[in-house]
N, C-alpha and C positions, 0 to 999 in steps of 0.2 A: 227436330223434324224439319227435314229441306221444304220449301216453300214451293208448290208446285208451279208457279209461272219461271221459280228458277230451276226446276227441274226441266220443265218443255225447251226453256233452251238452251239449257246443257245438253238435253235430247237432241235438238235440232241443229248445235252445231259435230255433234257427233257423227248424226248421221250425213251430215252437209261435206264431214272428212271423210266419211266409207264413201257413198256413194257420187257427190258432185252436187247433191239435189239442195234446190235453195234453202235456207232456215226458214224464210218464212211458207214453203212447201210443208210442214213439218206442225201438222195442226192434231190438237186431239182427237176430230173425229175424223181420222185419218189413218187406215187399214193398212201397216206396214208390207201388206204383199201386193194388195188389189188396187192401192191408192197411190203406194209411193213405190212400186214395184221391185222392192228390198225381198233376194234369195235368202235362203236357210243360210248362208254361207257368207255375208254379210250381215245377216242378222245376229250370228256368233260375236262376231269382232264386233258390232254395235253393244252388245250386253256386255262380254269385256271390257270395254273401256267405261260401257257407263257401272259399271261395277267399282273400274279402279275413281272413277270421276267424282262418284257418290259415295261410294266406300261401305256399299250393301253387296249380298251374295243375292244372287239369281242363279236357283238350281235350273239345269236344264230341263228337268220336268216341268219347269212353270215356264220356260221361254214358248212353247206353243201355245201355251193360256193367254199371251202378249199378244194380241190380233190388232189392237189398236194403237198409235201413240196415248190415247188415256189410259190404257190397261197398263202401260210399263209408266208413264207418269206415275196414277196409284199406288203399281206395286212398290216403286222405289220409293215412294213419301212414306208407305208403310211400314218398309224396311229401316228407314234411315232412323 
């Protein structure tokens, strides 16, 4: 099971490659639409690669369950 402080920043430099925004922007209580203002359309290519990064599957139906960076922290330590 991956270790969640290395999952956050494997999270954070993910999303630092989609979108530009700092890693340390990239905090658990931190609402991928409202906080870090990440579209559906980069939120795609973020689960992609944290998929291939971590090497867990995230159905699409659980990507709208992800509203937070903790919620895909979680899911992916659960997955893994």
């Amino acid at each position: 099971m991956a270790n969640k402080d290395d999952i956050l920043s494997g999270l954070a430099e993910i999303v630092n490659e989609e979108t530009g925004l700092e890693t340390e922007e990239v905090q658990l209580d931190k609402n991928f639409t409202d906080d870090l203002d990440i579209d559906s359309i980069s939120m795609m290519t973020i689960v992609v690669n944290a998929e291939e990064k971590f090497d867990v599957k995230i159905p699409d139906e659980e990507v709208k369950n992800l509203k937070t960076v903790q919620d895909a922290v979680e899911f992916i330590a659960n997955a893994s």
